[in-house]
N, C-alpha and C positions, 0 to 999 in steps of 0.2 A: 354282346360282349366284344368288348376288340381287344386285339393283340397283336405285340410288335414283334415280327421276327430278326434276329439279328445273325446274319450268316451268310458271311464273305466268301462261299463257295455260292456263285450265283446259281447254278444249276438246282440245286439242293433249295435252296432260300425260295426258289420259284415254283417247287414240289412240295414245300410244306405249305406256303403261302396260299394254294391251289387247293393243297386238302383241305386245312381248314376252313378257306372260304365256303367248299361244299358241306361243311358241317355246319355251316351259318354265321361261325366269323366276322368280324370286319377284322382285317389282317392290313398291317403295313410291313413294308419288307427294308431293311435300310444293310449296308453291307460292312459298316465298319464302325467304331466305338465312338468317335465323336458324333456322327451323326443320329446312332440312337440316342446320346445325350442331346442333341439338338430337339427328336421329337418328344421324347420326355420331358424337356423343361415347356415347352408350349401345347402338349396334349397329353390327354389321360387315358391310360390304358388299363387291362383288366389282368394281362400276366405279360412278362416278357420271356420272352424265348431267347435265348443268349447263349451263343457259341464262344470256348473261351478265347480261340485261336483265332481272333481278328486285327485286322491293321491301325493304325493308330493310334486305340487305345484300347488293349486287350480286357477280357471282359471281367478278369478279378479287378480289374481298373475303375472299369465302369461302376461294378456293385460297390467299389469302395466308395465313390462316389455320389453315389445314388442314397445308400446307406449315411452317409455322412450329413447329405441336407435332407434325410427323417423323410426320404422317398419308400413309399411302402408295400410298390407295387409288388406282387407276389413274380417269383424271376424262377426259370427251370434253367438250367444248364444244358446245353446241348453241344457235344465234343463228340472227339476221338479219341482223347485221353481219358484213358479208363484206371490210372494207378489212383489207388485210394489218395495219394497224399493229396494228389489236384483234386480228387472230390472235398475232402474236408478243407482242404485252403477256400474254395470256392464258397463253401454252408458256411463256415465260421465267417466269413466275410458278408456271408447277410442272404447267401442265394438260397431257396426253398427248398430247390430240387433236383435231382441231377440226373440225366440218361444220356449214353453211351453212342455213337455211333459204332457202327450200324446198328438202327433201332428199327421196330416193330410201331406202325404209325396210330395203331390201336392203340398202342402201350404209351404214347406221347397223348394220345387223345384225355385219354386215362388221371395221367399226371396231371393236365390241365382241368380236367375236374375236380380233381382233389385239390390241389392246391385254391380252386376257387372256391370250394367247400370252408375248408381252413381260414382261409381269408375273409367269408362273409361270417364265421363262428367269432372271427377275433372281433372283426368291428361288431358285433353285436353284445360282445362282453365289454364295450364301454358305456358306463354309463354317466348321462350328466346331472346331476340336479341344482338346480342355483349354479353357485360359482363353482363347484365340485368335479370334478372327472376322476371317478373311480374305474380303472381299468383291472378286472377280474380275471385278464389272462396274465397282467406280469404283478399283482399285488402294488398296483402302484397309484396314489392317489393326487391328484393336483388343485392348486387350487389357486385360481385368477391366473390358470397359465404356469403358475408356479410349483414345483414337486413338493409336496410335504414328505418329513421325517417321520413315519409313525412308528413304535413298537411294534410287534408282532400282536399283541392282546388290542391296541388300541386298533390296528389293519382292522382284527378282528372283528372287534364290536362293530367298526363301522359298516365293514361288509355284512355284519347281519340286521342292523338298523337300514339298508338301502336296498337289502334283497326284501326287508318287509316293511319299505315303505306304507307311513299311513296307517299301520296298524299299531295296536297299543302292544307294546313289549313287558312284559314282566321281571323283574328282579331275576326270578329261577329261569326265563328264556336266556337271561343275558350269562347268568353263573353257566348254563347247560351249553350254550354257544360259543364260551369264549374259555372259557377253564374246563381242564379234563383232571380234575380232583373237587373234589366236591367242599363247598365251603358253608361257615354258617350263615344263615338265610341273615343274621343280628348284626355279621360284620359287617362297616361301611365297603369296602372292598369295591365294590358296583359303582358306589357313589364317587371314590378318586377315580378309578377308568375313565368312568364318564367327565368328570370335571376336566382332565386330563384333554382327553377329544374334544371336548368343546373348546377349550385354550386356543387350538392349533385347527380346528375348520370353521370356527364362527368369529366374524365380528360385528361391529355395529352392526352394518349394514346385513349378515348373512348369518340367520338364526334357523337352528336345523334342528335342535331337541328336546323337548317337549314337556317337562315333569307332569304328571298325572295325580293329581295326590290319592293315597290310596291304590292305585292300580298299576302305575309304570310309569312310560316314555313314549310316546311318540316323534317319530323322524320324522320331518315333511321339508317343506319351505316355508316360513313364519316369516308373517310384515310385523314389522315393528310398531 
């Protein structure tokens, strides 16, 4: 795992830089906001550590920036400013985490586990298949790069057609999974949903659902 520290009190920057390596880190230590943006744009790191009160370019700066070009690294805060306003300026601008100087170096150890917890849970709730990217932590679905517009019922369906991949889905899987009122089994209902989704994730080239006659639907990737 590597991790950048960013903390323009050099003393400090060389005492964290120090612990963590003996926790087995690979640690970079840089002292002011341009220059973690400097190793940020040419290397990849696992969290940043980010003091807000640095020179050139203070660190709700940095995350505004970081955030802005869909940089994802997971970021803790690390200050002396302990008023909540500068905590929530900080979160709402994209940072993960926030701890206080003077802090407890367990308690930072701590935070960096968590956050890389969190971080390895979110990439693993995206999924791809074909030209698809369903991302399961914000409800959000793309397709060739591009964000689709779903309902809520349509989100739905598809998230239960990708969580059971390959399997044959039933009529009543799809009413039990996607509606919380029960409907008749005779209504087309099932059938606009689905036409619906298909509209807006399949084209020529990219066929995902399956009619079954008698039995259901199966979701896969289907050649033409």
């Amino acid at each position: 795992m590597k991790i950048l520290v960013v903390e323009d009190e050099k003393r400090l920057g060389k005492l964290i830089k120090k612990g963590l390596e003996e926790e087995n880190y690979l640690v970079d230590l840089v002292y002011d906001g341009e220059e973690a943006l400097n190793y940020l744009s040419t290397q990849n790191y696992d969290v940043v550590i980010l003091d807000l009160m640095i020179p050139k370019l203070d660190g709700k700066e940095v995350i505004k920036i970081l955030r802005a070009k869909n940089v994802k690294v997971p970021i803790i805060i690390l200050t002396a400013k302990d008023e909540i306003k500068s905590k929530i300026e900080a979160l709402d601008l994209g940072a993960d985490d926030y701890i206080t100087k003077p802090f407890n170096f367990e308690e930072l150890l701590a935070r960096i586990r968590a956050v890389l917890r969190r971080d390895k849970d979110i990439k693993s709730s995206i999924i791809n298949i074909g030209d698809l990217e369903i991302d399961l932590a914000k409800s959000t679905v793309k397709k060739s790069g591009q964000t689709l517009k779903l309902s809520a019922k349509e989100y739905l369906l598809l998230r239960y057609f990708v969580l059971n991949k390959g399997k044959i889905i039933t009529r009543e899987n799809i009413i039990n999974a996607v509606y919380d009122i029960s409907f008749e089994l005779n209504s087309n209902v099932v059938e606009v949903l689905i036409s619906r989704l298909r509209s807006k994730i399949e084209d020529e080239n990219h066929k995902y659902i399956k009619s079954i006659r008698g039995l259901g639907y199966i979701f896969d990737v289907f050649e033409e």
